[in-house]
C-alpha positions, -999 to 999 in steps of 0.1 A, spaced: 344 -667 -487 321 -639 -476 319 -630 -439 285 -618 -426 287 -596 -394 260 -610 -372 233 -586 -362 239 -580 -323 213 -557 -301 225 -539 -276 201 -542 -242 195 -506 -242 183 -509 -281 161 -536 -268 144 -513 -241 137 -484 -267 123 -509 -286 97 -526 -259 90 -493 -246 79 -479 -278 57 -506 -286 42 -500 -254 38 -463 -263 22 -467 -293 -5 -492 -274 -15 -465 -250 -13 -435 -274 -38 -460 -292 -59 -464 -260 -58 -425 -255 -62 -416 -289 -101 -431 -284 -105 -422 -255 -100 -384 -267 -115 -388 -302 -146 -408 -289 -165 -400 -251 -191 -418 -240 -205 -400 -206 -235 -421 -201 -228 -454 -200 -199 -467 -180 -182 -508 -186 -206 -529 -167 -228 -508 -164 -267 -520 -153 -291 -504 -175 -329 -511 -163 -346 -480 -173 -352 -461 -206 -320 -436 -208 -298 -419 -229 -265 -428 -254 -244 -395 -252 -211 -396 -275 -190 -369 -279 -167 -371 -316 -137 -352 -312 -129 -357 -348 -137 -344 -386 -151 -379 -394 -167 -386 -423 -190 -413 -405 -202 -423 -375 -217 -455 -366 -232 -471 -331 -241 -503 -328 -253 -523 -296 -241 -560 -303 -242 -562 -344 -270 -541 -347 -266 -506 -359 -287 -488 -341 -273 -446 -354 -258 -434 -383 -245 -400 -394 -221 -377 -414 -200 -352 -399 -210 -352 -365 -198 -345 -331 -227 -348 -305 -246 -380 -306 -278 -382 -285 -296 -415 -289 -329 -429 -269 -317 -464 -256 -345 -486 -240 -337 -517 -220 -371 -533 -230 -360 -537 -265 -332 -556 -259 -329 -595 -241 -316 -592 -207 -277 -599 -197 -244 -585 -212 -240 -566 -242 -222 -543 -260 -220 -509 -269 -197 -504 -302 -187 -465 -317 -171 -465 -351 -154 -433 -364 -140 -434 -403 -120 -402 -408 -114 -391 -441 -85 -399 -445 -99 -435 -441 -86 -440 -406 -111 -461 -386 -115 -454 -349 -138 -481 -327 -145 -481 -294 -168 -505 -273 -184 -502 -238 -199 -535 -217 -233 -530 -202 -259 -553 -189 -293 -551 -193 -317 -556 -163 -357 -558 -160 -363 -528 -134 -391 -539 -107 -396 -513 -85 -379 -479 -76 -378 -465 -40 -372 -429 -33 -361 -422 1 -365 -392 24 -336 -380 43 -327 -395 73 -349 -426 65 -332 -451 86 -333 -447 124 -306 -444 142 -309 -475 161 -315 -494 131 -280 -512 122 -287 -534 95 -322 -522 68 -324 -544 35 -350 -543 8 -353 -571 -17 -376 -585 -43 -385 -619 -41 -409 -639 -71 -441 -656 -57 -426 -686 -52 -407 -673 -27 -372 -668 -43 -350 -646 -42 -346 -619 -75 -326 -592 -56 -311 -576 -27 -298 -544 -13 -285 -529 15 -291 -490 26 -288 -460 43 -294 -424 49 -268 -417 24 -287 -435 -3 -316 -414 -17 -327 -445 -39 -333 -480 -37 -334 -497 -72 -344 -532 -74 -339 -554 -113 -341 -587 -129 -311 -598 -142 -335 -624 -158 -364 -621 -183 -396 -604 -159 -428 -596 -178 -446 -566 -172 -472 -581 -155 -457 -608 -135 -461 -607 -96 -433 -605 -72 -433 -594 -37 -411 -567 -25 -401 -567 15 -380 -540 39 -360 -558 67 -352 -535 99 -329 -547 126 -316 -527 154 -290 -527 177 -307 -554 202 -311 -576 172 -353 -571 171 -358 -575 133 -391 -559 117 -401 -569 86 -431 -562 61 -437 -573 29 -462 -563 -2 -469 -593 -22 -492 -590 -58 -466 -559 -70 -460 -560 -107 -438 -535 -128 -462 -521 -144 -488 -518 -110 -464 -496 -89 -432 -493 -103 -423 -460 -79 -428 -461 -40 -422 -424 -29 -413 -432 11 -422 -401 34 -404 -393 59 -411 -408 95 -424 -393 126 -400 -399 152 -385 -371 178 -360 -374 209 -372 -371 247 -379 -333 254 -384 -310 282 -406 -323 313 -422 -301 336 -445 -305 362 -471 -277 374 -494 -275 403 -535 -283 401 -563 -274 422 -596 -283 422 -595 -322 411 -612 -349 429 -592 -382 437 -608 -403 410 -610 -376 382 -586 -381 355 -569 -362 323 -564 -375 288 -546 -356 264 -518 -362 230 -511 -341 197 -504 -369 169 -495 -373 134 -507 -408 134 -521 -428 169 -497 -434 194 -470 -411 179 -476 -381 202 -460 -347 204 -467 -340 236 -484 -360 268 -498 -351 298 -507 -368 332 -526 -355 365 -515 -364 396 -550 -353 410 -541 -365 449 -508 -348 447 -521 -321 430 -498 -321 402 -501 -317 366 -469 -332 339 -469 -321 308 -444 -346 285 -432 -330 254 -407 -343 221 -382 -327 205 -374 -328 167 -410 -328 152 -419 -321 114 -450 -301 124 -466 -265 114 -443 -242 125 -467 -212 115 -491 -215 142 -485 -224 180 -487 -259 190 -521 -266 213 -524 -287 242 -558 -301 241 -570 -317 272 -605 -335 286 -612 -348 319 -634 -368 335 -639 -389 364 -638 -430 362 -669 -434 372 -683 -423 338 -674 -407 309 -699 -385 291 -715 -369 321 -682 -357 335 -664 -348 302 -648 -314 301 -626 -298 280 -594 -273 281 -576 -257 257 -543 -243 264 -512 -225 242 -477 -233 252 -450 -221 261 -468 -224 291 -454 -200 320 -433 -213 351 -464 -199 374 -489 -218 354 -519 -232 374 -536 -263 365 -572 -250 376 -606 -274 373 -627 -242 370 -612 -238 337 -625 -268 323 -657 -261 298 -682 -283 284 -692 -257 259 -701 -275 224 -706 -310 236 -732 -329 222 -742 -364 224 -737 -394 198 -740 -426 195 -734 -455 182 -750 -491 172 -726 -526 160 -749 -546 144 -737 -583 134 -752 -619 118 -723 -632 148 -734 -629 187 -713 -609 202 -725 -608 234 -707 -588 263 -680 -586 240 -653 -552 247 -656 -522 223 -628 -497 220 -636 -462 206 -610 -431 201 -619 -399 181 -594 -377 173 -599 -338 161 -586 -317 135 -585 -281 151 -583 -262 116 -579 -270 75 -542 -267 83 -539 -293 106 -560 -314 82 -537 -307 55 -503 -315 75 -525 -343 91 -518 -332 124 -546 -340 148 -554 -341 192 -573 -370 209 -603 -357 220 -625 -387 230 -618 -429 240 -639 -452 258 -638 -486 263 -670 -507 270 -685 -541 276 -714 -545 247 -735 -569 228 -745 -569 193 -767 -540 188 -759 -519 220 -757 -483 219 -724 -468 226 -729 -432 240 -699 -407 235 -693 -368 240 -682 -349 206 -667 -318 207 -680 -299 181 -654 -268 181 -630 -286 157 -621 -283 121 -627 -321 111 -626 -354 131 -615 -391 124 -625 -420 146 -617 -457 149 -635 -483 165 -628 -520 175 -657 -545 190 -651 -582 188 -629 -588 161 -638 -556 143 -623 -528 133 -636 -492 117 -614 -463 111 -623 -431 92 -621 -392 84 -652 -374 103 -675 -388 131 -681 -424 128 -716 -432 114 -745 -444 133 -747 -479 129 -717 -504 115 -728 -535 101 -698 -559 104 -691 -578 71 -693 -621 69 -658 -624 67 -631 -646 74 -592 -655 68 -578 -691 77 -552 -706 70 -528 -740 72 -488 -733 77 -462 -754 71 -432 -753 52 -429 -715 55 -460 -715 29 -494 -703 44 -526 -721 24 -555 -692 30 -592 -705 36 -612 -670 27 -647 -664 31 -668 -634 20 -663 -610 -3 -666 -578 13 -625 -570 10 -597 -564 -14 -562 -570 0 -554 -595 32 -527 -594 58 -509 -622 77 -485 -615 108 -457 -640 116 -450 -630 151 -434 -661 180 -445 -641 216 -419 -668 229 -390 -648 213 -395 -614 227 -369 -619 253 -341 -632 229 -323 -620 198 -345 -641 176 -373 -613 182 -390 -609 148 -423 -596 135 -430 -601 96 -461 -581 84 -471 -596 46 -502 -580 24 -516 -595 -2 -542 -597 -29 -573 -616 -11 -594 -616 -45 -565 -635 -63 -542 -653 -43 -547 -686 -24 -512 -690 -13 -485 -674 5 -449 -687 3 -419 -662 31 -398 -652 8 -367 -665 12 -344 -644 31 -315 -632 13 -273 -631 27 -276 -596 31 -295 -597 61 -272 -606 82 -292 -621 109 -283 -660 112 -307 -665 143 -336 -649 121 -318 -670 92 -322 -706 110 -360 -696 122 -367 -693 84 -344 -727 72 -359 -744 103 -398 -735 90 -395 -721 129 -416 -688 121 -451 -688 137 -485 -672 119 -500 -647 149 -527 -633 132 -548 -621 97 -568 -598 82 -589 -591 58 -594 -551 47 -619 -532 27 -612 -495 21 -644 -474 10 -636 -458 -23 -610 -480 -36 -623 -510 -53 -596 -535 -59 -559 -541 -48 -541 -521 -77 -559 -490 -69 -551 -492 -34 -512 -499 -44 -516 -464 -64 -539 -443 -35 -519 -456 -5 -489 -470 -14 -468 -457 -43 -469 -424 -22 -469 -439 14 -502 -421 24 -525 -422 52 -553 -445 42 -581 -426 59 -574 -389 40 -573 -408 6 -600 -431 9 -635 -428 30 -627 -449 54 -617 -487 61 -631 -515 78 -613 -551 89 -621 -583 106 -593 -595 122 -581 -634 140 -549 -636 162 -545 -633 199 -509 -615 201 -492 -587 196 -529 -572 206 -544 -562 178 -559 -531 185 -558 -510 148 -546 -523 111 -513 -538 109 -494 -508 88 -484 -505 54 -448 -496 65 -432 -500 99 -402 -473 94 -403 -457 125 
């Protein structure tokens, strides 16, 4: 009888063993790792754009071979660089893979594979620094189809210099969706303004500029002489209305003169900053108007005097709102603004140097005092509910167009009623007076296509918001409509052109276009210019 010896393993033999099996599974993982690099695409990568496939061989391989999913898309002999064009478009949208295959010569085949997904890029949005306020503590921008839904949402800040916003779906180059910026600060007042009618292939950039905003500066107050009681000083340095550099108010029966001035500017730094200033007395405006121009820094002795005061220059204009509508004793609003050389016109930097406010009717003359010493000159006017902005002195008579924007609400979807024909994009403000004193404070600014669309629906409002009280106005259908308009720019003849002029580069409408006019309906906020293309303040 033959004995075998059973075969017994030790523990320790049993460690070597798993541990070298384990070895030889990440010398594998690191063998690929060194012998193939792929520096462009990462696992899981979103790829929306047209990019590049860079592959670095570490290896005398005969052949190399890339394939996304089963199709080879590169082939070559002997080579160590790979640089391949890879666009999204070609390709259906969701996961797929990315597959390197290196046979060495001595047979020896080497594969590695990299998971991406493949998006349909709407829109990119490049930000300036320091974009987001500092009050602001919660800004979202999301893309939304027309029906309302949501396609995606992000979050950002001033250490993003980017927004990028994809379908993970199937999104045709010319399908509409709406993109929207949500701004809440810290009392929980929530701004929010939508452009509706965007398509990829309409837009496709927004370049953001950087806002105007500045921190409370030095006040000083100086003595004046020489003012009656009732005479009165109107003065401010803007980069847009109401965003002043500088204010001033007389004090005229206790002889003082304030000047109020911001800190932190973007302005021309080459040439001093001017205080531009014109008085008159409230008993009438063009036969008192006088002007004075001064240079700060203005000196601790400094004298307010009215015997500085010129009216050298002045001339008289007018002018006449004609209308098919009765607007009898109806108030007209009129500022006009001057450019004091071709470099404030360039940096858009400009002085109030004229408004009036009077009761008219339809075909009245309205009188006004221009200054012709400046550079250039832009103007807007509002009578009834009218409005006319543009570059240079406003003409002499403004026919106002036979239009109008209704609409039904219900069901957070706003039905417009439009008549005329003398526009090309539309506006609607939801806005609830009511809220102002509560945390549901909201105003929604939406712009549209008013040649094309008939319907409206709020988009919905995505988690990342963060605002439940804004959150249940929207499930609740709680949001009120305040007010519309409807817009025609002069030189810019449908919505598309307007989206490359004014938007895609967040430009002043008035220095890329001749001018605009509006009719507008709503009682509240008071609507006393355009609503803007973008609140960022």
């Amino acid at each position: 009888m033959i004995f075998t010896r059973p075969k017994i393993f030790s523990l320790p033999l049993l460690l070597f063993i798993a541990l070298s099996c384990g070895k030889d599974s990440s010398s594998d993982i690191q063998e690929i790792d060194r012998t193939i690099m792929v520096s462009t695409i990462a696992d899981g990568q979103i790829i929306d754009e047209a990019s590049k496939i860079n592959v670095t061989i570490n290896s005398a391989g005969s052949l190399v071979e890339v394939f996304v999913d089963s199709q080879s898309i590169y082939s070559s002999q002997n080579t160590h660089d790979i640089s391949i064009d890879f666009n999204p478009e070609s390709y259906t949208t969701g996961s797929h893979v990315l597959k390197i295959v290196l046979t060495e010569t001595n047979g020896k085949t080497i594969t590695k594979e990299v998971k991406f997904e493949v998006h349909r890029r709407l829109i990119a949005i490049n930000l300036p620094e320091n974009m987001v306020n500092q009050y602001i503590i919660n800004a979202v921008a999301f893309a939304s189809k027309m029906d309302g839904s949501l396609i995606m949402a992000k979050r950002f800040n001033n250490a993003d210099d980017i927004i990028t916003l994809s379908s993970a779906e199937e999104f045709g180059v010319d399908e509409e969706f709406m993109l929207t910026f949500v701004l809440t600060d810290n009392g929980y007042a929530t701004n929010l303004f939508t452009h509706a009618n965007l398509t990829r292939n309409n837009i496709g950039t927004i370049n953001l500029k950087k806002p105007f905003r500045g921190g409370e500066g030095e006040v000083k107050t100086y003595p004046a002489v020489g003012f009656a009681d009732n005479e009165l000083i109107t003065s401010d340095n803007t980069h847009e209305p109401s965003r002043s550099y500088y204010g001033v108010s007389l004090n005229a029966a206790e002889e003082t003169f304030t000047v109020f001035h911001r800190n932190g500017i973007d302005g021309d730094t080459n040439n001093p900053e001017i205080f531009y200033m014109y008085g008159y007395n409230n008993s009438g405006m063009f036969n008192n108007y006088q002007y004075l121009t001064l240079y700060p820094t203005l000196p601790d002795n400094f004298i307010l005097d009215k015997a500085n005061f010129s009216t050298a220059g002045l001339e008289s204009k007018s002018v006449i709102l004609n209308s098919t509508q009765n607007f009898d004793n109806s108030r007209a609003f009129m500022n006009i603004y001057g450019y004091w050389n071709s470099n404030d016109f360039e940096i858009n930097t400009f002085h109030l140097i004229y408004n009036m406010s009077q009761t008219v009717s339809t075909g009245d003359q309205l009188n006004y005092a221009l200054n012709t010493n400046f550079y250039d000159y832009r103007y807007w006017i509002t009578f009834g509910n009218f409005y006319a902005a543009g570059i240079g002195i406003p003409k002499e008579v403004f026919t106002i167009p036979d239009n109008t924007l209704d609409f039904e609400y219900a069901d957070n979807t706003v039905d417009l009623i439009i008549t005329g024909t003398n526009h090309i994009l539309g506006r609607i403000r939801l806005f609830d007076l009511d809220k102002v004193p509560t945390n549901q404070n909201y105003l929604w600014d939406i712009t549209f296509n008013s040649k094309t669309t008939q319907r409206i629906v709020i988009p919905q409002l995505p988690d990342e918001v963060k605002s439940s009280n804004l959150l249940d106005l929207y499930e609740g259908n709680l949001m009120k409509v305040s007010s519309t308009e409807l817009v025609a720019y002069k030189g810019i003849n449908d919505y598309d052109e307007y989206l490359q002029k004014v938007i895609k580069d967040h430009k002043d409408p008035l220095l890329v276009t001749e001018g605009q006019e509006l009719i507008y309906k709503g009682n509240g906020p008071f609507h006393d210019g355009p609503i803007r293309d973008f609140f960022f303040q």
